[in-house]
N, C-alpha and C positions, 0 to 999 in steps of 0.2 A: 504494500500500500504506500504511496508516493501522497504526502501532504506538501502544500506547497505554499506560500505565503510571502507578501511583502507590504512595508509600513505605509509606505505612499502610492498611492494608486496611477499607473501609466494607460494609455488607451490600451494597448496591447503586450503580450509576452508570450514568447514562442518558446516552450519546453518540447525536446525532441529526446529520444533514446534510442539508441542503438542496441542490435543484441543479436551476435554469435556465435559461434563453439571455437576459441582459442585455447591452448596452453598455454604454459609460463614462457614467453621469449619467441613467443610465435604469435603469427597474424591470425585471424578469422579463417575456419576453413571451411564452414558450413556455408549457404545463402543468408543474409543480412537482413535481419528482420528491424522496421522504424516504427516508433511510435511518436508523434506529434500532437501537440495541447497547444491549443490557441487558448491564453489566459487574459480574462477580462474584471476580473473580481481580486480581491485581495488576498482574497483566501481560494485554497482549492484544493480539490482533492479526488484524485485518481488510480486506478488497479490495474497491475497487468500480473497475469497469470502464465508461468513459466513452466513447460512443459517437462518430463522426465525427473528425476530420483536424487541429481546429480547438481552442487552446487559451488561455489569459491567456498564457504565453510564446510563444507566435509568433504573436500579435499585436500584442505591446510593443515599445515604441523601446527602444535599448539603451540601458541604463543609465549614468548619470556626474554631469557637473556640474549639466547641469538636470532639471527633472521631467519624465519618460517621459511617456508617451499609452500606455494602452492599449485596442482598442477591443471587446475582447471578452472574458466569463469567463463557466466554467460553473457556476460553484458561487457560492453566494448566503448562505450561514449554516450555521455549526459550532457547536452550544449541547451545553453536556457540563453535566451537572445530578447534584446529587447528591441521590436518591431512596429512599436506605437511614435510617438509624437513627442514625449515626453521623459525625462529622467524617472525608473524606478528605484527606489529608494530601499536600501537593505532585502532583497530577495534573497529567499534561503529554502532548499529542499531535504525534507525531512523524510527517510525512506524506514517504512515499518516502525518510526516512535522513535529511533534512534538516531545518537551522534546528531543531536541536535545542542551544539556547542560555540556556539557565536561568545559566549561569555564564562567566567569561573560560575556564575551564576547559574547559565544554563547547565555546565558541568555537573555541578551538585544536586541539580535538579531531577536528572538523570539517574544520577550513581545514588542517593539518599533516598529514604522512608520517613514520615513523618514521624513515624513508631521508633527509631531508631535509638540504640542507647551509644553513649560515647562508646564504647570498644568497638558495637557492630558500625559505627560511623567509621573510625578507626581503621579497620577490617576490611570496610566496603571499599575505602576510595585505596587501601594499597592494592587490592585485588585488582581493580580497573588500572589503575596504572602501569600493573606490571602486563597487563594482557594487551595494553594498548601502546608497546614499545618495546625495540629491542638495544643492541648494544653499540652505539656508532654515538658520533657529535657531530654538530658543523664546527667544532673548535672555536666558538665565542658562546656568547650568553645568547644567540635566539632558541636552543630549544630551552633554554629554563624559563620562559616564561609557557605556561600552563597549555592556552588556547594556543599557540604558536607550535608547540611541542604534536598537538593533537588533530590539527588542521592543516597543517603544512609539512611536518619534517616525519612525525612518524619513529623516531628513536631518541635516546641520550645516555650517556656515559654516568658514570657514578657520580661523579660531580655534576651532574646535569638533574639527575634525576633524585637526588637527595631534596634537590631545593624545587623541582617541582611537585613533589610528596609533600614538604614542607608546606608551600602556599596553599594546597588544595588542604591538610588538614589544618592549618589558619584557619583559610573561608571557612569552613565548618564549625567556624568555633572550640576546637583543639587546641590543647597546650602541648608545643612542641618543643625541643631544643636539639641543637645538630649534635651528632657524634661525633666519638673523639678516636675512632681507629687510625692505623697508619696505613698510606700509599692507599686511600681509599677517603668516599664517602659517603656517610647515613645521616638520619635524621631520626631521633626517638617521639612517640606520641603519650603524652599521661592522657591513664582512666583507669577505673576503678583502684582509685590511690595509689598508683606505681605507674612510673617507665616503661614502656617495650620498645624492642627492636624491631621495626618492619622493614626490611630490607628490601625496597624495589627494584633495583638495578640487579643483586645477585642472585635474587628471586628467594629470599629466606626468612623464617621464623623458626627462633629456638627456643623449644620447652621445656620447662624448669623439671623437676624431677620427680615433678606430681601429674607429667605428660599433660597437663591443661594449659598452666599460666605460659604467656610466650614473655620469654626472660629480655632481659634489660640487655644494655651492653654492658654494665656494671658487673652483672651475673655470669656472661661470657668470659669479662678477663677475670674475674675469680674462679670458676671452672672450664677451663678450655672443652673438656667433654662436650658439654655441650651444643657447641657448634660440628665437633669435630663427630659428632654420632646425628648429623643433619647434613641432609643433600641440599646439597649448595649449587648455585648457577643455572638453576631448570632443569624442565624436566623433558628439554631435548638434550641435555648432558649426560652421559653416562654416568655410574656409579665410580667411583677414583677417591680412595683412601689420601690420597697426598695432597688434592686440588681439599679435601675438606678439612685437612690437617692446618695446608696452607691458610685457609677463611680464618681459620683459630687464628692464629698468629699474628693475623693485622688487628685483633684487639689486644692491645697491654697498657693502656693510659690509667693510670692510676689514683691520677689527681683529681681536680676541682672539674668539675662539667656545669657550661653552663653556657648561654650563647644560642643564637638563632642564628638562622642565614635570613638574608636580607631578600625583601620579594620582589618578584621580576613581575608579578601580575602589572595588568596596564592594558594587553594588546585585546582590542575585540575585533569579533570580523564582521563589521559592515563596512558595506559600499554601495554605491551608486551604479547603475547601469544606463549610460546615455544611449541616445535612439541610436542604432546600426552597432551597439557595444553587445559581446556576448563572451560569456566562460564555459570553457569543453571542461568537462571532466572526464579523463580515461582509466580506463581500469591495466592500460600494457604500460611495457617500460620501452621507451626509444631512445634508452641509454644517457638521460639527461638527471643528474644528481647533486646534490649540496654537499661540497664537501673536500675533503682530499681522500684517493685511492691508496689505504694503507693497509697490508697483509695481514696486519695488528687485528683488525677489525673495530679499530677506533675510528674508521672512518668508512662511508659510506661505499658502494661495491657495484658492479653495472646487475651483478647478479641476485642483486635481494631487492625483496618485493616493493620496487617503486611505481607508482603510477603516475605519468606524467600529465600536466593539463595545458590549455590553454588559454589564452586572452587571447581576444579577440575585435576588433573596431575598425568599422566599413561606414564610416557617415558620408550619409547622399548628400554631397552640395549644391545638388539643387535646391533644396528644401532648408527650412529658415529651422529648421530644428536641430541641425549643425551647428547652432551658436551654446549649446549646451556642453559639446565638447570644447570649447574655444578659450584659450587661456588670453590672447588679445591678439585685435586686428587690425594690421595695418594696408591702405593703400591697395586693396583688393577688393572683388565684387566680382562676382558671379556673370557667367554669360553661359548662352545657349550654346550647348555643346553642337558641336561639327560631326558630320559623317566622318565613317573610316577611310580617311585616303586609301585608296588599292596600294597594295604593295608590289610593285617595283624593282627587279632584279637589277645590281649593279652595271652599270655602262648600259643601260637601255632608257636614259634621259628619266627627266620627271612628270610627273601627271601632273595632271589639266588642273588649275585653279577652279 
């Protein structure tokens, strides 16, 4: 189900969809099925019904620390175009209820219950976080901010992902303060009068030795066990006594803990769509990425699940509705376009005025 909506009304908006049968890193191989909406309302709301068993979620690896595979999807490009007279104003499609995240606001709107107790608040937004990223950076601060992280890049690094854990359990009204491990980092959340460790980035929670409570990082460098008897890094990682020996050992700080990281919240996604303006959205990768190519896997890869998109802006000058894209005009004016001159092979003079 395709909900669709925007805050300022335009005469028109053209949503179109394409759809499929590709693989990962391949074109379309089936005939191309389009579906088009002429939208004239603010709101709207439309179905299409997708034949066969077989979908991009159950054929993905589960999500965590590294970059999924997936080897099948049926939809190919979402282009919403605005074909009316006038600027619309924040258009935004919602498909099935979900990833409707213009703001942290929308975020939590999403991922919370109204019933919800601080832990299961706690609980709920590390669960999303870790499912909805995996282990790359663009190497500055655009994936720590929240909406930016979730709308555009799609992963982040320990340091990335600490402080975007951190603002979304802010917004929630959570008290948080960063951790203190070495060549590494977390962010711990109080509730139910104690500390825990929710580790997003390595994918982990360690339990204290009553197998319920999920321990502090204070409780890990007091008993290394701990960590070192919990699978670390996902659970597309295999099982590896050394990799969880190693997670032990980046906690030993001993001292005073105390401290936030500072929030990168700020970015929402609205825009504007002027008349002849439109955004593709595609679900393949044509090898276009944010980032630098590093074996590490700290940096983004041609081979993990990017989908690239487009902008798009074709404004017809003959029409006065042009000046909506127009930043300022000088000493120009419009004239009646001319026929196509014929074209004229070299040394065989020019045509006719």
């Amino acid at each position: 189900m395709f909900n669709f909506g925007w805050e300022s009304l335009g005469l028109a908006l053209a949503l179109g969809l394409v759809m499929g049968t590709w693989t990962s890193g391949e074109y379309p191989t089936s005939p191309l099925r389009r579906h088009t909406e002429t939208i004239t309302t603010n709101r709207h709301e439309y179905h299409l019904t997708l034949g066969g068993t077989m979908d991009g979620f159950n054929t993905r690896d589960p999500i965590g620390y590294q970059a999924w595979i997936q080897r099948f999807e049926p939809n190919v490009a979402v282009r919403l175009e605005n074909v009316g007279e006038v600027p619309v104003v924040n258009p935004w499609l919602v498909v099935n209820g979900k990833r409707h995240w213009r703001t942290v606001e929308d975020i939590l709107a999403e991922v919370l219950g109204p019933e919800m107790s601080e832990g299961e608040k706690a609980r709920a937004l590390w669960e999303f976080q870790r499912r909805h990223r995996f282990h790359a950076t663009t190497n500055d601060a655009e994936v720590r901010d929240p909406v930016k992280m979730l709308n555009v890049y799609g992963y982040t690094l320990c340091g990335d992902d600490a402080q975007v854990l951190c603002d979304l359990w802010r917004a929630a009204g959570l008290k948080v303060r960063r951790g203190w491990p070495t060549g590494h980092s977390t962010t711990e959340v109080w509730y139910e009068g104690r500390w825990h460790l929710l580790d997003g980035d390595e994918n982990i929670i360690c339990l204290l030795r009553d197998n319920e409570t999920i321990a502090s990082e204070e409780d890990i460098v007091r008993d290394h066990d701990l960590m070192k008897r919990t699978h670390t890094y996902g659970i597309l990682t295999p099982d590896d006594r050394f990799r969880d020996e190693f997670s032990a050992s980046l906690h030993t700080h001993e001292g005073e803990r105390q401290g936030e990281w500072r929030s990168h919240i700020g970015h929402r996604m609205y825009f504007t769509l002027r008349p002849g303006e439109a955004l593709v959205w595609r679900w393949d990768n044509v090898g276009r990425y944010h980032g630098r190519n590093l074996p590490t896997g700290r940096g983004p890869r041609e081979t993990q699940p990017f989908s690239n998109g487009r902008w798009l802006y074709h404004p017809d000058l003959r029409r006065e509705s042009y000046r909506f894209g127009v930043a300022e005009r000088k000493t120009c004016s419009r004239r009646p376009t001319r026929p196509n001159r014929p074209y004229i092979p070299a040394g065989q003079g020019n045509p006719p005025r």
